[in-house]
N, C-alpha and C positions, 0 to 999 in steps of 0.2 A: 486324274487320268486313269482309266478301266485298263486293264490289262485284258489277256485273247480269254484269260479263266473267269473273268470275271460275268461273261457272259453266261444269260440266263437256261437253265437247263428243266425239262417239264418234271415238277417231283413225284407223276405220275411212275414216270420211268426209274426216278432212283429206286422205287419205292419195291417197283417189280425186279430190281437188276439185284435189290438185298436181302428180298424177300425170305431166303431159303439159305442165306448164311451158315456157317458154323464157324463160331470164334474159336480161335485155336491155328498156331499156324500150320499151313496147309502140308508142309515139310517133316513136322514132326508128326503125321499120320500116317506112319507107317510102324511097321513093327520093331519092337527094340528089344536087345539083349537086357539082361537084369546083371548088374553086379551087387556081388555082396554088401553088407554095411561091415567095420571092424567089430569085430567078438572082442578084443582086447588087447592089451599093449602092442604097438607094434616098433619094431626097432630097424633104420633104415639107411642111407648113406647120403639120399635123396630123398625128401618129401614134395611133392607138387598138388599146391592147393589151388584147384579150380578144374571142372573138366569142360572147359569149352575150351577154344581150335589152341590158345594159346598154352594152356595148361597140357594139351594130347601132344604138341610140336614140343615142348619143354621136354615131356616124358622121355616120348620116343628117338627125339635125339642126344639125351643123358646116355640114355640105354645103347644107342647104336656107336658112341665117342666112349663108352666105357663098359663092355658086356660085363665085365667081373662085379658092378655094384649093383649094388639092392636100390632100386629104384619104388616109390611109392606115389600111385596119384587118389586123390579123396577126391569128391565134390559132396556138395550138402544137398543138391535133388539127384538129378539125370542128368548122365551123358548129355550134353549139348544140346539144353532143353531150354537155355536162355538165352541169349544174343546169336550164338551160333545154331543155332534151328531156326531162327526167326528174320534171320537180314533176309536181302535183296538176292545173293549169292554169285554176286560180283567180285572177283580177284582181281582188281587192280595193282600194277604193278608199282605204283607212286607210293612210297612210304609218308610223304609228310601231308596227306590228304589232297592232291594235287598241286603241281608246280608250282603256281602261282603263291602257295600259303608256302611253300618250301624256299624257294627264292626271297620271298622278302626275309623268312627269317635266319636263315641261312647261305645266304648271297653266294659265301667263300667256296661252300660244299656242295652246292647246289649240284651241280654235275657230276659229280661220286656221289650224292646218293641218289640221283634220279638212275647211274648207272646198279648199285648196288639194288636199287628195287627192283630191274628189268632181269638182274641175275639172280636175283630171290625168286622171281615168276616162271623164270625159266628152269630153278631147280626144282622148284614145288609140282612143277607139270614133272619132272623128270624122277619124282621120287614118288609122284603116284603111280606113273605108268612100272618104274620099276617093282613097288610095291603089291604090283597088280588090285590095287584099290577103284573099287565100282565106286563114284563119285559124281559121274555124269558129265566131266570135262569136257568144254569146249572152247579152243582158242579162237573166240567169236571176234574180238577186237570191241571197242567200243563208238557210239555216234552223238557225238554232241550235238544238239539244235536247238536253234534260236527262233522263237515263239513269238519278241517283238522286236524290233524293225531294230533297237540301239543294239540289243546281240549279235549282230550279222558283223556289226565291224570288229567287236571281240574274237568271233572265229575268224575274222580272217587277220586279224594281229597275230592270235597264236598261232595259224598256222605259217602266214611269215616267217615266227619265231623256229617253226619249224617241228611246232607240237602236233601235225597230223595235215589231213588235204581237207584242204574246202571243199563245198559244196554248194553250189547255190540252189536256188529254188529246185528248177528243174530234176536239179540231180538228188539232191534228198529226198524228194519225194520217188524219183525214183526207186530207191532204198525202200521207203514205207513211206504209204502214202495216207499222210495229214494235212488235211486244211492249216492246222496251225502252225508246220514246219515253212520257215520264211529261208535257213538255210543249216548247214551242216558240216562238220567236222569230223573224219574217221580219224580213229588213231588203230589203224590194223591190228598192233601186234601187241597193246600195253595193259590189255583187260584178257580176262575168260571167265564164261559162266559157268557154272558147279550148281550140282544140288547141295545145300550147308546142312542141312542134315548127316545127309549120306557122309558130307567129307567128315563130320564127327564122331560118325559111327566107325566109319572106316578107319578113323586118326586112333581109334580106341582096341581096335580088332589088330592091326599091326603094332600097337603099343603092348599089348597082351601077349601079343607071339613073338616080341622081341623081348619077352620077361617081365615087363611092368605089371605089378601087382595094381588092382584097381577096385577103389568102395566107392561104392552109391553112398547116398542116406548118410553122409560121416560130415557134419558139421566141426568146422575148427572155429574156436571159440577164443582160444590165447595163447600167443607166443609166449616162453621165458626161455632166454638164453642163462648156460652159464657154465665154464670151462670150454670144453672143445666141442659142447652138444646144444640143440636147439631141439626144445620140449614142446611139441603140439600140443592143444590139451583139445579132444574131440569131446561128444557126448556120452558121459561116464568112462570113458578113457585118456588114454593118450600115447603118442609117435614120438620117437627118441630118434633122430636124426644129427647128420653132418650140415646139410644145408637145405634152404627151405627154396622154392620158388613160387611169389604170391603170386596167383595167376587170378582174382577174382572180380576182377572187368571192373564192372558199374556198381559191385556191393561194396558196403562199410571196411576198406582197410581195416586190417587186422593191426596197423604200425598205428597209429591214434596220429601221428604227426600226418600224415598221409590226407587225412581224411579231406581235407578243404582244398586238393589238388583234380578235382574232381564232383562233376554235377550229372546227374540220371535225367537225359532229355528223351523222354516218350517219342516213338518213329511209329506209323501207323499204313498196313500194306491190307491190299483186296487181291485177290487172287480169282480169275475166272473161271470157268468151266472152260476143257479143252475146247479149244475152236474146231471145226470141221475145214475139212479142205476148201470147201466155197466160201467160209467163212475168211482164212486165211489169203485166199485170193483176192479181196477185195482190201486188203492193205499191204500187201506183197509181204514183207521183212525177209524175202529170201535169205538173207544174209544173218538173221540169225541174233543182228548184233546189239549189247546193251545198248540204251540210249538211260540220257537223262537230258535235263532240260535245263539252259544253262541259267535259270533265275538265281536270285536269293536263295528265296522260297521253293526248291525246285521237285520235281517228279524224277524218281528214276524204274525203267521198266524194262524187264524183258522177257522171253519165252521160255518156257518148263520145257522138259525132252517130250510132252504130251500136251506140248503147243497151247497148256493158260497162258494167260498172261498176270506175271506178278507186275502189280502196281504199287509204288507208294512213296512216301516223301513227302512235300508241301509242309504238312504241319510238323514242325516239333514242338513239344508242348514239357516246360517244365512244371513242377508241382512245390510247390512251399515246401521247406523243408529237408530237402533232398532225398525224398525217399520212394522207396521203388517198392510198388503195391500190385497186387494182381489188378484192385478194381479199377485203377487207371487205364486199363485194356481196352474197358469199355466205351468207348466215346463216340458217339453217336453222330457227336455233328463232324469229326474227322473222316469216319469214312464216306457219310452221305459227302463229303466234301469233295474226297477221292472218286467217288463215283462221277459226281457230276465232271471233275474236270478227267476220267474217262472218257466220257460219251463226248465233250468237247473237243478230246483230241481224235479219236474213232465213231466220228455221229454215223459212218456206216455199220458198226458194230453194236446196233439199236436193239438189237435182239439176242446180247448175250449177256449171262449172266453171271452172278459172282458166287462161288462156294465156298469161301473161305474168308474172316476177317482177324488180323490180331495186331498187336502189336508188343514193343518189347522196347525194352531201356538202353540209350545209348551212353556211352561212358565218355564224356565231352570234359577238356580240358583248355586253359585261355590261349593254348597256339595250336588246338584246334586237331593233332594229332601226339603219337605214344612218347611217352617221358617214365624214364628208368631210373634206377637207383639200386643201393644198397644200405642196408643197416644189423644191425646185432654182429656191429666187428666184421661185414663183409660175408657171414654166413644167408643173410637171406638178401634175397635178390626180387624184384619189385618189376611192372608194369602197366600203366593205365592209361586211358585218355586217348583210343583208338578213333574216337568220333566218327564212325560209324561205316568207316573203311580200311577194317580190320583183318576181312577175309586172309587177305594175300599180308598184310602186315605186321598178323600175329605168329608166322614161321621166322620171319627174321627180328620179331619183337622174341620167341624164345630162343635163339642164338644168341641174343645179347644178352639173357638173362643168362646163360651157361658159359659166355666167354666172362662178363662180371665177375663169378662165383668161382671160376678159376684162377682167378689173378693175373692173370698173364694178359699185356696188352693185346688187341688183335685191334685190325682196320675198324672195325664196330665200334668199339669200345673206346677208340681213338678220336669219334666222329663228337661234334659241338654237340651237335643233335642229342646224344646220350649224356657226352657230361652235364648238360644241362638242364634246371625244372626251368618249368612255363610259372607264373606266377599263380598264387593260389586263389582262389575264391572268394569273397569277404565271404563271413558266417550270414546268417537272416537276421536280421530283414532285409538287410543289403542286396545278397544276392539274388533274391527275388526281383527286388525291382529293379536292378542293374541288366539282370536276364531278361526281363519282360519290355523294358524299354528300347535293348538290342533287338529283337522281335518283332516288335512294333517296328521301329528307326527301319529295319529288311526289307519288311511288306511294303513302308512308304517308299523305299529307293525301290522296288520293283517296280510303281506305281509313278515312278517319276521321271523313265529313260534312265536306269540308273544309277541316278543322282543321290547321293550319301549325303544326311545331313551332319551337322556339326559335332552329333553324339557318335557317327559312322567313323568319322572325319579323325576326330580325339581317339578314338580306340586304333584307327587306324595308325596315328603315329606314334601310340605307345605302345602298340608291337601286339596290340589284344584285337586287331579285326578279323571280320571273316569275310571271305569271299571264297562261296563257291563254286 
């Protein structure tokens, strides 16, 4: 059975819509501040290693819950030059990577934490506007659509359930107009778009002015604990601190136990040249708002404040090994892929092109969103396994790492959600072909109405499936 993508596209056209590329994401082409690298010992009360959105919301809210400590953040390249310069720049408000993955696994809390996400989103819009941080904020809401005929009765389940309003033909397309939208779901108020970039430049500028000390170029290499300090050891140096908080997404845990809790799935986006206003007239999007598509295998898109269009999703692609390479960026038949299923869903936007390709590692875990921890006696405090809806999830992913580190219960820290790890990853050669058969098993349920077979089936009732 074909799906609506699977339909043939002229590669005459891909060929001219990629022609003039620049790989590199289209986000991080702008201008960045330099921060130093450490000259030498440094001694601290707080260390936070990592500077993307999770590692800057750690920083800056240490620093705002306690002005009097010496706060420190490292990263080993740039400011937010890896998952957070590179996603979709979607805030969704769902912490467990949407309801449905939060529900099965969390049945009891299910409703405190879909409440505590929607309070996380509402204080994130409220601590920028306070911060007077240039971000590009916009509470667009987000549009789910259904592509072939068996997703139309999922949206109108969930919104049943009361996860947002339907849509049928007419009216979706209303919204934006695609041949391939058969129906549609808003949920008004539970997404917003941002530039990701800009929020890590900006997370890094209000970190700085509220005291946080910050180094580029400062690789951390190995924790030793021992008395009441926790010893970084950077390159030719090292940071003498109270407490640590790892913030390093999709790289090698610094904790060695850590390491198998977590797999690097390559995500792959196209980014267009701005549209013109006739251009944009002929698929409306008035409204602004993300969409993704409600597959497996899905697409999620939406418009720059200079009206591209970022596209991307469909493939994720693991790599033997688990490891995260620049040359894995390059993948050819991913973006011709994205292109074509482009022009399938906009064949009146036959005449524009793409400026930008890249991609970047997502930090995917077996329940498919963030799992925390502590170790070295409760001084260092741990988070990974955002699966690649982290925007909005990494502000309240760093508050659980600073209510942790405090000792003291709070609601966070109280939730199943935190006291508990997801299951680890066999090592290789397992985990490649466990990965790659989940993969496959996707595409064929896309392919089927669908229909999950018995490998969907099995993972589904030992608590390891995905549906997104």
């Amino acid at each position: 059975m074909e799906t609506v993508f699977d339909a043939p596209v002229d590669p005459a056209l891909i060929d001219r819509s990629l022609a003039e590329t620049t790989l590199g994401s289209m986000w991080l082409d702008v201008p960045r501040p330099e921060f130093p690298s450490t000259a030498g010992p440094v001694t601290c009360d707080l260390l936070v290693i990592g500077g993307g959105y999770t590692g800057l919301w750690s920083a800056l809210h240490a620093a705002r819950r306690h002005p009097d400590r010496r706060v420190v953040l490292i990263e080993a390249d740039r400011i937010g030059w890896a998952a957070s310069g590179r996603n979709g720049g979607f805030v969704d408000a769902s912490l467990t990577h949407g309801y449905e993955n939060g529900k099965t696994r969390w049945p009891n809390e299910i409703d405190t934490l879909e409440a505590m996400g929607l309070e996380n989103l509402d204080g994130m819009q409220a601590e920028i506007a306070d911060l007077g941080m240039d971000v590009e904020w916009e509470r667009t809401g987000m549009l789910g659509v259904a592509t072939e005929p068996h997703q139309v009765q999922w949206l109108q389940d969930a919104a049943a359930e009361g996860h947002g309003d339907f849509l049928d033909l007419e009216q979706v397309r209303d919204q934006v107009q695609s041949p391939t939208f058969l129906a549609g779901l808003v949920s008004a108020d539970s997404c917003a778009i941002v530039n990701p970039a800009k929020l890590a430049l900006e997370l890094a500028r209000v970190c700085r002015e509220a005291g946080v000390e910050i180094y580029e170029h400062t690789t951390a290499s190995r924790i030793e604990t021992g008395g009441a300090a926790v010893r970084v050891y950077t390159d030719g140096s090292s940071i003498l601190c109270r407490q640590v908080v790892l913030a390093t997404n999709v790289f090698p845990s610094l904790l060695r136990r850590n390491r198998l809790y977590t797999v690097p799935v390559y995500d792959y986006v196209l980014a267009t040249e701005p549209l013109t206003d006739e251009q944009m007239s002929r698929i409306g999007w008035r409204g602004r708002q993300g969409i993704g598509d409600s597959a497996n295998q899905f697409h999620y898109y939406r418009l720059s404040q200079d009206n591209r269009i970022v596209w991307g999703g469909y493939d994720a692609v693991y790599h033997f090994g688990r490891q995260v390479k620049s040359s894995y960026e390059e993948r050819q038949q991913s973006y011709r892929r994205l292109a074509a299923h482009f022009f399938i869903t906009f064949p009146q936007l036959d005449d524009v092109r793409f400026t930008h390709r890249w991609a970047g590692a997502i930090d995917t875990n077996t329940r498919f969103c963030a799992h925390w921890g502590l170790a070295r006696e409760g001084r260092v405090a741990y988070v990974n396994g955002f699966t690649g809806l982290g925007v909005g999830a990494a502000r309240f992913a760093a508050d659980v790492c600073l209510d942790l580190l405090g000792g003291t219960p709070t609601p966070r820290t109280e939730l199943e959600m935190v006291r508990k790890k997801p299951l680890p990853f066999p090592p290789e050669p397992l985990a490649s072909v466990g990965i790659q058969a989940t993969r496959w098993s996707l595409d064929r349920a896309d392919h089927s109405a669908g229909r999950r077979n018995l490998l969907l089936r099995t993972l589904d009732a030992a608590g390891l499936g995905f549906d997104s």
